[in-house]
C-alpha positions in Angstrom: -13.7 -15.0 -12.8 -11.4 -11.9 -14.1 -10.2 -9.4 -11.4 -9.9 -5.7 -12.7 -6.6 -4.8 -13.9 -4.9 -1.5 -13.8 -3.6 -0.2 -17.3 -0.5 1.0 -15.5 1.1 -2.6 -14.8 3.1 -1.0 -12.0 2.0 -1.0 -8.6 3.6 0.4 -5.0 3.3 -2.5 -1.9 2.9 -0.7 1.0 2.9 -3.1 4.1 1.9 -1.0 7.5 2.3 -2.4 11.2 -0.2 -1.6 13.7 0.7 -1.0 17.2 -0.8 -3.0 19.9 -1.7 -5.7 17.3 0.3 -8.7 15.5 -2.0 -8.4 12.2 0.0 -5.9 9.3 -1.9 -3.8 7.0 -1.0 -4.7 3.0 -1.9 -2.7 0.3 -1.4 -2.6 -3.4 -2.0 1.2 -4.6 -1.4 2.9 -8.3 0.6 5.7 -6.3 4.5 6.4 -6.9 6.4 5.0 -3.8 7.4 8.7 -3.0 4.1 9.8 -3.5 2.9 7.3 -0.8 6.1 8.2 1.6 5.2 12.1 1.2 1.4 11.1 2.3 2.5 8.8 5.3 5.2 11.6 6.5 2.1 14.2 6.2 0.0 12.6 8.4 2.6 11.8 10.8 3.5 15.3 10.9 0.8 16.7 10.7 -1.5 14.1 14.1 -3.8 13.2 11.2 -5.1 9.6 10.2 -3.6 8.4 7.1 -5.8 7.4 4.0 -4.4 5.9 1.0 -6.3 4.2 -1.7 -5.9 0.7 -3.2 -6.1 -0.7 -6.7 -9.5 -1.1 -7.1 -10.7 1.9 -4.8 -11.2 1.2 -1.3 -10.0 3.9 1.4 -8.2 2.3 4.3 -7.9 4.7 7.5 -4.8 4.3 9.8 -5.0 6.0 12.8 -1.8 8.2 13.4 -1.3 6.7 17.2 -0.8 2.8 15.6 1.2 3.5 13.0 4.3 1.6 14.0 6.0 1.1 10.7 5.4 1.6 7.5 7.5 -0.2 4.3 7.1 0.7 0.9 8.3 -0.8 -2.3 7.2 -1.5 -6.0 5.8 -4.3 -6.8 6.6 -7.0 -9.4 4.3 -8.3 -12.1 2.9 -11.2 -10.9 3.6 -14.3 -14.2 1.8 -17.8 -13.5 1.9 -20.5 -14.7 4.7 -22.8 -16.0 7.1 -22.0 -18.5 10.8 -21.8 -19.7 13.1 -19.2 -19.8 
């Protein structure tokens, strides 16, 4: 089974805590890191739920209230299997 792959190769992680809950949020977007920082400080600002978009298209909605952190960083390409470098 192949999984879609993006023809970027660079992705952002974006890892958001919910308040009230134990259970994080992680998604894998095409989005800049500062792209994805200027969205999440817009809806903070603005009392609006925050939407971002994932690698293979599906909208996850935050509500502004449980957003209790929010970390973002680029990902690495992810290499498997076994070899010598």
């Amino acid at each position: 089974m192949a999984t879609k792959k993006s023809s970027t190769g660079n992705h952002t992680d974006i890892r958001i805590g919910i308040s009230d809950s134990n259970q994080e949020l992680n998604i894998e977007s095409d989005l800049p890191a500062s792209k994805v920082i200027e969205e999440v400080t817009a809806a903070l600002d603005s009392g609006k739920s925050l939407i971002l978009t994932d690698i293979r298209g599906r909208q996850t909605v935050v509500a502004n209230s449980k957003i209790s952190f929010v970390e973002v960083g680029e990902s690495a390409d992810r290499r498997v299997g076994f070899a010598t470098i």
